[in-house]
N, C-alpha and C positions, 0 to 999 in steps of 0.2 A: 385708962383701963378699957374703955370701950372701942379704942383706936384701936389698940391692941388685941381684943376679940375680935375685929372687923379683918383688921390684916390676918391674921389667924384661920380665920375662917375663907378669905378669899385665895391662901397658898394651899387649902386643904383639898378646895372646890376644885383649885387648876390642876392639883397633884391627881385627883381621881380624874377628871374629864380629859387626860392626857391616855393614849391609848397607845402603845408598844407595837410597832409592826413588825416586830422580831417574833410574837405569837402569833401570826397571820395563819401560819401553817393548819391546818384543818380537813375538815369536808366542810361544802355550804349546797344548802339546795333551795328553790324557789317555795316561796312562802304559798303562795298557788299554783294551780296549773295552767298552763300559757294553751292560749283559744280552748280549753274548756278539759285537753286529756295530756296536757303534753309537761315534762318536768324538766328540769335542769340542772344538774348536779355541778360542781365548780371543787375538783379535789388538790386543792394546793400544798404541794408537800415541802420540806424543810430544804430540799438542796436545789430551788428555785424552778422546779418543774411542777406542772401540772394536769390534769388530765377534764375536760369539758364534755361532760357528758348531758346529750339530751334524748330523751325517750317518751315515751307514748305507746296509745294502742296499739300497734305493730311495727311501730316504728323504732328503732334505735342507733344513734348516729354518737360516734366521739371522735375526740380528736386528743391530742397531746400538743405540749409547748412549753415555754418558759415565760418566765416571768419577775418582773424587777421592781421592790417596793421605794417610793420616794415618797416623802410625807404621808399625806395620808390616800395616797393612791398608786394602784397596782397596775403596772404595764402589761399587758398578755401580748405576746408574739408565737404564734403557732406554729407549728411544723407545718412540710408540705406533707400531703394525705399520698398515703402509697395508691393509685389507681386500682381501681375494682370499677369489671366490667358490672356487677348486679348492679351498682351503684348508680341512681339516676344523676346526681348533682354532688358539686363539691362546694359546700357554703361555704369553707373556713379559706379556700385557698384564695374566691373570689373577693374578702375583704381586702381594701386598701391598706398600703402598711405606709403609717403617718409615722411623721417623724419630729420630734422636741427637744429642747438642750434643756438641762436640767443640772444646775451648776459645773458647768461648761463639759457638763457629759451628753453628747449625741444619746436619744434614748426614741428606738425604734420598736413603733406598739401596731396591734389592732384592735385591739377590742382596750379600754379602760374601765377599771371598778375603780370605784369609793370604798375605803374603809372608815367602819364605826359602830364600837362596842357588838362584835360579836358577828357582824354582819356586814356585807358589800352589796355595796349599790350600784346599779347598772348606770350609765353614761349616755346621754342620745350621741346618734351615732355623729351630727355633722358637728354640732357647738362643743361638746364634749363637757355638758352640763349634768348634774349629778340629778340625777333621774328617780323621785321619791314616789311620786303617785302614779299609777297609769290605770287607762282605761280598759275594763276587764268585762268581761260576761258574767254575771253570777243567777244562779237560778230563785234567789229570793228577786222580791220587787224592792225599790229602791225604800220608797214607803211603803209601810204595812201592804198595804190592798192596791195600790197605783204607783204609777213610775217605772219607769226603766230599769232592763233587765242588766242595762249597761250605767259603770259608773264607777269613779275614779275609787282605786283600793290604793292601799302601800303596797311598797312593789321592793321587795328587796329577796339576798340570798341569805337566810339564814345558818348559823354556827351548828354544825351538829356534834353534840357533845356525849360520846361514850362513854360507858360505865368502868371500861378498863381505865382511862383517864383520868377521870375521876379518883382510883382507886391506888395510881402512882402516887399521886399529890401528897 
């Protein structure tokens, strides 16, 4: 009987910590603001396009692209940017576009997220390691009264979940 509750309970545990990347579809946005005013929106929609939106105080820059789910992680590959003279820089066209077989499918990315429960995780850009804490600015001290105004927070894009949604279900 207690074998039997054990296996029980350890097909119940893998049944929920298995997460469906056919629901990837969403908006995510950063959980803080990046150097202190700036956000980052990541709006992945169901027919494998996307839109990467980042903004800030005067600032506002997007781009569009597509993107391809393999286990638990999402390939971005961006359009090229139509040119604009107001335009100082083009960051998205400067990333390298790496390239991986993934059961023996050629799968060409620049940017890689992590998915997990509700949320994507940023990737460092050379090792392609799943990037949980990073170092951030925050206006409290680290301790009460002393310490650093810098120090490692979670760092991920959270699930934004509307009330029309909700309201389907």
């Amino acid at each position: 009987m207690k074998k039997l509750f054990c296996l029980i309970s350890l097909l119940i545990i893998v049944l929920l910590s298995c997460n469906s990347p056919e629901h990837i579809a969403g908006t995510y946005y950063s959980k803080f603001p990046e150097l202190g005013m700036f956000g980052t929106t990541v709006r992945l929609r169901s027919d494998s396009t996307l839109q990467y939106i980042f903004q800030g105080d005067l600032i506002h820059d997007s781009v569009t692209g597509h993107y391809q789910v393999y286990g638990n992680r999402v390939y971005v590959l961006f359009d090229k940017e139509v040119r604009d003279t107001n335009k100082l820089y083009y960051r998205f066209d400067n990333m390298p576009v790496k390239s991986i077989t993934y059961s023996y499918t050629p799968v060409n990315y620049q940017l890689l997220l992590y998915i997990g429960h509700n949320k994507l995780f940023a990737s460092h850009v050379e090792t392609g390691a799943k990037v949980t804490r990073v170092k951030r600015y925050v206006k409290l001290k680290k301790y009460l009264f002393f310490g650093s105004h810098y120090y490692k927070k979670r760092y991920f894009y959270k699930r934004k979940i509307s009330h029309t949604s909700l309201t389907r279900q």
